[in-house]
N, C-alpha and C positions, 0 to 999 in steps of 0.2 A: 396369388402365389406367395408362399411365405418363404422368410425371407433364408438365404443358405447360412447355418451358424457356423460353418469352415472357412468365411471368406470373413475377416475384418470389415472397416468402414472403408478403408483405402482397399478392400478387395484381393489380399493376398491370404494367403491360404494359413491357418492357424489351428492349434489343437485347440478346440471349445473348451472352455474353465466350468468343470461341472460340481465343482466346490459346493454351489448354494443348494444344490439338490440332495434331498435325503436321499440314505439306503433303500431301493425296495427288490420286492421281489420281482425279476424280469425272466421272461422267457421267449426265446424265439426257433422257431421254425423252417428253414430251409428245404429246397428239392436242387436233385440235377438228375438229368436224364443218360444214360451210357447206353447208344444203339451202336448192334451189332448182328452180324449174321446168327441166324439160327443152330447153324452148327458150331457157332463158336460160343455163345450161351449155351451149348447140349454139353460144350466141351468143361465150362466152369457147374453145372451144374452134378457133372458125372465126376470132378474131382480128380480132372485127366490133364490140367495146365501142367508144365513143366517147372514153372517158377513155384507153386506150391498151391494153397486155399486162400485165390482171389478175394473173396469176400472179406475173411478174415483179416486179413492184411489191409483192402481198403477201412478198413473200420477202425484198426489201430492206426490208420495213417491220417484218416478224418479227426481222431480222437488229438492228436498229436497237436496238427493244423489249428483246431482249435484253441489251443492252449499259446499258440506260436503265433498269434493273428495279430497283437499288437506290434510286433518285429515284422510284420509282411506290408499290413496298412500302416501309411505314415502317421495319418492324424488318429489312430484309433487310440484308445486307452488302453493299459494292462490292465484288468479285471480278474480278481478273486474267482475264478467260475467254480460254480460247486455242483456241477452236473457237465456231461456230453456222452446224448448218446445217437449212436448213427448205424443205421438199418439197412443193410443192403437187397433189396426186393426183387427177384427175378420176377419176371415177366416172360411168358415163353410165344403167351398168344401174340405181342407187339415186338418179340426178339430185344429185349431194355432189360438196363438192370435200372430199376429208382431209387436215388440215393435218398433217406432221408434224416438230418441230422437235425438235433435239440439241444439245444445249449441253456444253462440255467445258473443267474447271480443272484445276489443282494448287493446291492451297489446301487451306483449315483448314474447310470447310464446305462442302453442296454445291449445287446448281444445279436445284435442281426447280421453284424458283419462275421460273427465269431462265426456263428450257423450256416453264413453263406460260405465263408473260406473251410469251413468241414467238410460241408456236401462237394466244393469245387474239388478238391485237394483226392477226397474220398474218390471220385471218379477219374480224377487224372490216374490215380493209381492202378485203378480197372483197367484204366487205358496201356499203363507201362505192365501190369501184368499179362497183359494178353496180347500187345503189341507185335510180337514174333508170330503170332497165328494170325490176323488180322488186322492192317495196318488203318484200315479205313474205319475203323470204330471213330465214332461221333459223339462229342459230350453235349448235349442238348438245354437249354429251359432252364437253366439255374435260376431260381428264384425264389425267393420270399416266400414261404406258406402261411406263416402265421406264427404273429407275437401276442404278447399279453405282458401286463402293468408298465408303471411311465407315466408321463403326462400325456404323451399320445393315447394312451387304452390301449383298446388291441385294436389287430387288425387281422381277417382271413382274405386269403389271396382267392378268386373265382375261376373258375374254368376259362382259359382264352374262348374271346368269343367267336373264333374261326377254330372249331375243331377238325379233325383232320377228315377225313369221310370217312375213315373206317370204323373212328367212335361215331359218328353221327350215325352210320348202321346200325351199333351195334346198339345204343337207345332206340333208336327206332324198335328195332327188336324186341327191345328191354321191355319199351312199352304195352306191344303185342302181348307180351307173354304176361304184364302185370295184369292185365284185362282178364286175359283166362283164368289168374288166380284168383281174382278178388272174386269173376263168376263161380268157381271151385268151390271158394270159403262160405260164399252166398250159401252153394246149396247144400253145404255141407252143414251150415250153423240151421241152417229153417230143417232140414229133412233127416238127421242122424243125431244133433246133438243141440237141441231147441233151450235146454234150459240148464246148459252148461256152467257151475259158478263159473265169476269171473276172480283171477287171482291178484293178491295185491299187489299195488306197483310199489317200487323201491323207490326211496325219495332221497338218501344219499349218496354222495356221486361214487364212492367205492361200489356200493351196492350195484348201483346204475349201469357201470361198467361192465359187471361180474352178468347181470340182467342182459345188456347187451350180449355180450358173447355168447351166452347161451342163445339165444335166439339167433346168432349169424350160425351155431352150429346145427343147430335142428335145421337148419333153414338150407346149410351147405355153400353159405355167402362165403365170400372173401371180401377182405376190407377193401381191396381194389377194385373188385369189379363192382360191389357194389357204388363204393360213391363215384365210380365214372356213370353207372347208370343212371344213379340221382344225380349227375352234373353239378358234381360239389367237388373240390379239390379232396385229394385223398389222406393230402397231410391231416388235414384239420381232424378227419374220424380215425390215424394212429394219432393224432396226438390224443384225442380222446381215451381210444385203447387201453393204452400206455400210460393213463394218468399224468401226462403233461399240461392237460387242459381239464378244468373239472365239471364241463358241465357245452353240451352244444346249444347253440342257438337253435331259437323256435323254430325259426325259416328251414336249419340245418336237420331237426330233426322232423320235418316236413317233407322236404326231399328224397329224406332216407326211406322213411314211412309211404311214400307214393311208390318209390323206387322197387318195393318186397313187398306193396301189396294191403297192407293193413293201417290202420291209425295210428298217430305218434305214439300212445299211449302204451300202445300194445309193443312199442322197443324194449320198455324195461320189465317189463312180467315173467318174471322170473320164475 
């Protein structure tokens, strides 16, 4: 275990001197979960709250939080941040809204707490705006999605590995159904279109991106359902989206590519 840099040698708690480390570019990744009834997600999504446009408002409040994070954590640094952006995600088939926030420096240190006190803050606000209609809304799963640069690297957060049953279903399913496409594609490539060219793949990550999307839209994906069916955290493919991240991993885009059926290759063919 390595060793905690907030605690001295006598063991009392200290801001870390992060003096000797250069400027770089850091990014980090946050999620929280806001569960709530069905009708009362029909209620923000219909734009029938009383207080005004939930979303909108946790977004400005997430946006804020982050900026306010060294005044909230004792030991954190005040940080130059030169990005935050946070995304409020209905979900209708789990009743959630998922928060997810991105925060981005040049600096000597990085921003995971900025990103977690956005997403926390972000949903607490879900919570006060809807509060009067439903008091038992629950803020769920705050956690870590994924950073990049540092001397740590990165890091992407994975699927808990006790998923709850109704995703474990709905893979199960996911899988069913990949089988019948990939036999679909089978006879569709040998018996309609045998000597079909192949188009070129895109090799820069704007491209990539732009390649992506196209392909979740012919396809009718959504970035959530898909990477819960490839069992990969969902932050990590908006941050990809979204050009916070420039590029997925092999594993990641392995996942995704078993998840809809086709070879990695075939993500970016634009």
């Amino acid at each position: 275990m390595s060793k905690l840099t907030h605690l001295n040698d006598k063991g009392q708690a200290h801001m870390v001197d992060v003096s000797g480390k250069g400027p770089t570019e850091r990014t980090a990744m946050a999620e929280a979960i806001v569960r709530m009834r069905p009708e009362t997600l029909a209620m923000v999504l219909e734009g029938s709250v009383a207080k005004g446009d939930v979303l909108a408002v946790a977004r400005v409040a997430g946006i804020m939080a982050a900026k306010k994070t060294a005044e909230l954590i004792p030991l954190c640094h005040p940080l130059p941040i030169s990005g935050v952006t946070v995304l409020c995600e209905p979900d209708e088939a789990d009743s959630i809204i998922r928060v997810l926030a991105t925060v981005r420096v040049t600096g000597n240190t990085g921003v995971e707490m900025e990103a977690l006190t956005a997403a926390s803050i972000a949903a607490l606000t879900i919570y006060d705006m809807l509060k009067a209609v439903e008091r038992g809304i629950s803020v769920e799963a705050v956690r870590l999605m994924a950073k990049d640069g540092g001397k740590s690297g990165s890091y992407r957060a994975e699927e808990p590995a006790q998923a709850p049953a109704r995703h474990a279903a709905l893979r199960r399913a996911s899988a069913v159904q990949v089988k019948a496409r990939r036999a679909r594609a089978s006879v569709t490539v040998k018996e309609i279109m045998p000597e079909a060219p192949q188009r070129k793949n895109v090799a820069d990550a704007a491209g990539k991106r732009d390649a992506m999307r196209r392909f979740m839209q012919a396809r009718g994906l959504t970035a959530h359902a898909w990477a819960r069916d490839a069992g990969m955290a969902v932050g990590v493919l908006y941050s990809f989206l979204h050009g916070r991240s420039h590029a997925l991993s092999k594993a990641e885009e392995q996942k995704l590519a078993l998840a809809a059926g086709v070879d990695p290759e075939d993500l970016y063919r634009g």
